[in-house]
N, C-alpha and C positions, 0 to 999 in steps of 0.2 A: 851683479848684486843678487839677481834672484838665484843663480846656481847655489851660491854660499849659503840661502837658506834653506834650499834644497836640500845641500849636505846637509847641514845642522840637524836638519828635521830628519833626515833618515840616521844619523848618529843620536840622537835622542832616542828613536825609538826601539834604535839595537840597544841600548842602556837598557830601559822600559823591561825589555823582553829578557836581557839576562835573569834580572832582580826577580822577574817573576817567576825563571826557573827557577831558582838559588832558593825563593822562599816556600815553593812547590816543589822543593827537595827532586824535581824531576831530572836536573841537572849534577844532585850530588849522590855519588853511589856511596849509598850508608852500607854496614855488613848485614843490619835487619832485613833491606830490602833485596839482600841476592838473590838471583834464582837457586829455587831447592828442585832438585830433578832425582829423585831416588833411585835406584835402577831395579824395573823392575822383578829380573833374577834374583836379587838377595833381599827385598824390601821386605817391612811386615806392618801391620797393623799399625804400629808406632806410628811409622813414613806415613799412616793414610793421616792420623792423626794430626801430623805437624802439616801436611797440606790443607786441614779444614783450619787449624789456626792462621796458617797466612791467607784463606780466604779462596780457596785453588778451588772448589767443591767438587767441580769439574773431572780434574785432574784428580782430584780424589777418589771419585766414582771409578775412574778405570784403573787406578789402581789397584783398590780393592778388587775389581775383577780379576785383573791376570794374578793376585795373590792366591784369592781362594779359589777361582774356576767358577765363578757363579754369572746367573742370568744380567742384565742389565737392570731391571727390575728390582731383584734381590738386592743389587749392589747397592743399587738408591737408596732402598727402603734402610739397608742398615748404616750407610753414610749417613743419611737424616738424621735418623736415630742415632748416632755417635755425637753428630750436630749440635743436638741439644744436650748432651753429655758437657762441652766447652763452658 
């Protein structure tokens, strides 16, 4: 008897945990959420820009570097400043 609610209780909580993927979209690959990965040989300025919309800033930052050849520094300060461009 007590195996079966054993089961039960570990099958209840694999439900539990799908639904909270499903509704944390962490389980459904929307097109919004793909990775954007620009290359950066032919990227420009645009590509820096759609990576501060999905929130990349990161990714932004060295971007911008290997486009224009600037410091790390530099890169920030005008990433920033683009930032609040959005």
């Amino acid at each position: 008897m007590e195996t079966w609610i054993i089961i039960l209780g570990i099958i209840a909580l694999m439900i539990i945990f799908t639904v909270i993927g499903y509704r944390t979209g962490s389980m459904v690959d929307e097109p919004h959420r793909q990775r954007f990965e620009p290359d950066p040989t032919t990227a420009t300025n645009e590509d820096v820009m759609e990576l501060l919309r999905r929130n990349r800033k990161v990714s932004a930052i060295k971007l911008y570097r290997e486009i224009n050849k600037v410091s790390l520094k530099e890169a920030k300060e005008v990433v920033e400043l683009l930032e609040t461009q959005l």
